[in-house]
Structure formats: C-alpha cells, structure tokens
C-alpha positions as CSV (number, residue, x, y, z in Angstrom):
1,X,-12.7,54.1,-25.4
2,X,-16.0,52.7,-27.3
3,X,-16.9,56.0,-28.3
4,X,-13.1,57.3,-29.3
5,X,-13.8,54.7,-31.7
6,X,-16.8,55.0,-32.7
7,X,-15.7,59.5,-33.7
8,X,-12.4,58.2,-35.3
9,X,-15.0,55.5,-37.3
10,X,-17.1,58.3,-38.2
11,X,-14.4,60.9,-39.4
12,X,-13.1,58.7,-41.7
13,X,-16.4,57.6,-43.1
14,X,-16.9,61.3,-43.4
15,X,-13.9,61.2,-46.2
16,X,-16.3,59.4,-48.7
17,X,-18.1,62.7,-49.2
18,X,-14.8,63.6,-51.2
19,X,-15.7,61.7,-54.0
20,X,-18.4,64.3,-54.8
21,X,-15.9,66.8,-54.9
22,X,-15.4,66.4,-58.9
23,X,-18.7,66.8,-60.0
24,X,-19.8,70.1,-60.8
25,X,-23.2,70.4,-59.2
26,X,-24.2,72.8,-56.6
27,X,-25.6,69.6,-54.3
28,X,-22.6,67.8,-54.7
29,X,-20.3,70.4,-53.7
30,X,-22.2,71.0,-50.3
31,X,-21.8,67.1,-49.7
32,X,-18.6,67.4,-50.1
33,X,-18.0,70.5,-47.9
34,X,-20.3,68.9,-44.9
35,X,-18.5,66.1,-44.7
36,X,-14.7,68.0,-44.9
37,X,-16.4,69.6,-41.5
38,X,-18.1,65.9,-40.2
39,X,-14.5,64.7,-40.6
40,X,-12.7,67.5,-38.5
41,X,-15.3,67.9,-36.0
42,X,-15.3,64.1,-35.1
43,X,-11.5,63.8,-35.5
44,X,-11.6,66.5,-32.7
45,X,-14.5,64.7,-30.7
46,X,-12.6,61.4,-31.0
47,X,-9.0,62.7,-29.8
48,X,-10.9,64.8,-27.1
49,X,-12.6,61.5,-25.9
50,X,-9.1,59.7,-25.9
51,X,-7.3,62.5,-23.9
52,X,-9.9,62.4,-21.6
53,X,-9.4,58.5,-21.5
54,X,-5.7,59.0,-20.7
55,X,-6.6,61.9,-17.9
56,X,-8.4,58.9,-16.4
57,X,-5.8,56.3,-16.4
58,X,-3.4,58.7,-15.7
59,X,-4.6,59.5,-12.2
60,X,-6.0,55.5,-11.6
61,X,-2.4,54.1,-10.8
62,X,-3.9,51.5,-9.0
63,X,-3.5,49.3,-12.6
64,X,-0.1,50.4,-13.2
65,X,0.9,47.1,-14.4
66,X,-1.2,47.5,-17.6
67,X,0.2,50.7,-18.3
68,X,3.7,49.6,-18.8
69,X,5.7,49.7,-22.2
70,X,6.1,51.3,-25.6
71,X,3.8,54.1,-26.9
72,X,1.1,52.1,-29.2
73,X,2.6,53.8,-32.5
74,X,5.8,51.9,-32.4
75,X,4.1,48.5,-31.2
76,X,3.2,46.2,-33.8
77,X,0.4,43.2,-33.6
78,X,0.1,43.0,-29.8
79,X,-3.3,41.8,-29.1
80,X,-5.8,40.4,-31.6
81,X,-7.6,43.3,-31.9
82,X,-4.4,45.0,-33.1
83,X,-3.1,42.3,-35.4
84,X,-6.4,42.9,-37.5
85,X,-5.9,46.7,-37.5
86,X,-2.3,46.4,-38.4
87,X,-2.8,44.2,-41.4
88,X,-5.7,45.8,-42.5
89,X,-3.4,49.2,-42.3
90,X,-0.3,48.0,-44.3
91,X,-3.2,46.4,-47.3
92,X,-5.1,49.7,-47.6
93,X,-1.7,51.6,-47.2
94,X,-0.5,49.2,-50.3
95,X,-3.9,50.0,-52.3
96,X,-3.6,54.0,-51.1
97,X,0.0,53.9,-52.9
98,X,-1.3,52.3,-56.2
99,X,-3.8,54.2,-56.8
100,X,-1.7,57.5,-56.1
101,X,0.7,56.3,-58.4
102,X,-1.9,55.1,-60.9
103,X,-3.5,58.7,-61.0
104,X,0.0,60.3,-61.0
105,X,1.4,58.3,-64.1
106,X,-2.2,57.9,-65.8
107,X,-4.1,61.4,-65.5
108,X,-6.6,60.4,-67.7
109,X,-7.9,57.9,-64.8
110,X,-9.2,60.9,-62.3
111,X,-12.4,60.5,-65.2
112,X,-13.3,57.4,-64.2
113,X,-15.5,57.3,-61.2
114,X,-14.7,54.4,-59.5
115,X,-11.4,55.1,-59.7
116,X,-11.9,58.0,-56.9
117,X,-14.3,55.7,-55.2
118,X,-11.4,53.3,-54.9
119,X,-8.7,55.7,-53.9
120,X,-10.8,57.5,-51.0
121,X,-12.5,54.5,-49.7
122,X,-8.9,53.5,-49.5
123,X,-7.6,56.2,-48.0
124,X,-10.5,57.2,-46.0
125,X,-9.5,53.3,-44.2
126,X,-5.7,53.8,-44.4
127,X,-6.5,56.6,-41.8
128,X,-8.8,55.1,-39.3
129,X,-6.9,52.2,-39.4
130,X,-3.5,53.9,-38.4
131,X,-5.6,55.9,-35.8
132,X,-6.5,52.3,-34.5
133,X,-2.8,51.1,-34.6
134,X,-1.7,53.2,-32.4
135,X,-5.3,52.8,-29.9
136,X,-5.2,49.2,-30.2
137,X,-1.3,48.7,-29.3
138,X,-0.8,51.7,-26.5
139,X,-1.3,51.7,-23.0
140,X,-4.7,52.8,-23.1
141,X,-5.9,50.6,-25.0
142,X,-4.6,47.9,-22.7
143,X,-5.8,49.9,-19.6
144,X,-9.1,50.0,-21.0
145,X,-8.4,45.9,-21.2
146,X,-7.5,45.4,-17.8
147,X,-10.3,47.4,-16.3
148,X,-13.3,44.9,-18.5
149,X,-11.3,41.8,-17.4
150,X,-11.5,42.6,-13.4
151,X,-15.0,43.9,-14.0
C-alpha cells in the first residue's frame, strides 16, 4: 500500500514538468515530455501495485470484517488519514476551478509565470489527492489497517 502511494505521489509530482511546457527552448520542452511519460508510467506502476493489493486481500478472507462497506470513492472522511485527503481535495479542487476560470476569462494571465505554477501545482494535488480519497476510504485501505493493527 506504501509504495501505491508513494507511484501515485510521484505521478502527480511528475505534472510540475508542465509548467515548462510554454517556454520555447529545446531543454524545456524535453522536461516537459519526460515528465508527461514519469507521470503515466507511475500512474500505471501505482494502479498495478493497488490491484495487486486487492488480489491479495481478495483471496485473505480470513479479515473479512475489514473489508465490508461502500467502495472508497463514495465514502467521505472515514479515518483520519482520509479526513486530511478529503479536505485537502475539495481546497485544491476550489483553487483548480479559479484559476481555470481566471485563465479562461483573463487570457492575458497564461504570461505570467506563476500563474501556471499556481494552476499545475494545483492540479497536479487535486489529482493525487482524489487518487487518495478513494485509497484512504475503500476497503483496502482499511484491510491494509487491520492487518498493521494485529501485527
């Protein structure tokens, strides 16, 4: 579970690249390119690591108990871990929203630098902390819980 995590971390870190996207320099471009392909390729290493998660406590059904209940998208602030995911997911999905409208009514702002540092950092957590919404509130998450307290 640590290291699903840890990819899903590092894919959306991987979105900062973006901001190099606008400047037209030959170094920049490539930065921006490897991390398009550092985000995929740990978005992929980070689901794989979850499904193999789930293909564990799938045929564990010792632990039923902990496996109970809604699936972890539709769950809201379940655990503490969660309640800090979820409210960090609805603020950055607030500042993702205002800066898409601000660019959308302002074109004039895609200049401005920190503007796009603003808006992918914003994004770039908006999405790994949705990806840990639905980790931190589903039934593996709480698997994974119930197998560190017994141990």
């Amino acid at each position: 579970m640590k290291r699903t995590i840890l990819f899903l971390l590092i894919s959306s870190a991987a979105l900062l690249c973006a901001v190099f996207d606008n400047v037209d320099n030959g170094v920049a471009k490539s930065i921006s390119f490897i991390g398009g392909l550092l985000f995929f390729l740990f978005l992929l290493l980070g689901y794989f690591m979850f499904y193999r998660f789930s293909q564990f406590r799938k045929q564990n059904t010792d632990r039923a108990k902990a496996t109970k209940g809604k699936p972890g998208i539709i769950v809201f602030f379940s655990n503490p871990p969660a309640k800090k995911a979820d409210i960090a997911m609805i603020i950055s999905l607030v500042i993702s929203m205002v800066t898409l409208i601000m660019g959308l009514v302002n074109t004039a702002i895609h200049a401005n630098i920190l503007f796009n540092v603003i808006s992918v950092l914003s994004s770039a957590v908006f999405i790994f902390t949705i990806q840990m919404h639905a980790i931190l509130n589903g039934v593996n998450y709480r698997y994974y819980m119930e197998l560190n307290k017994n141990e």
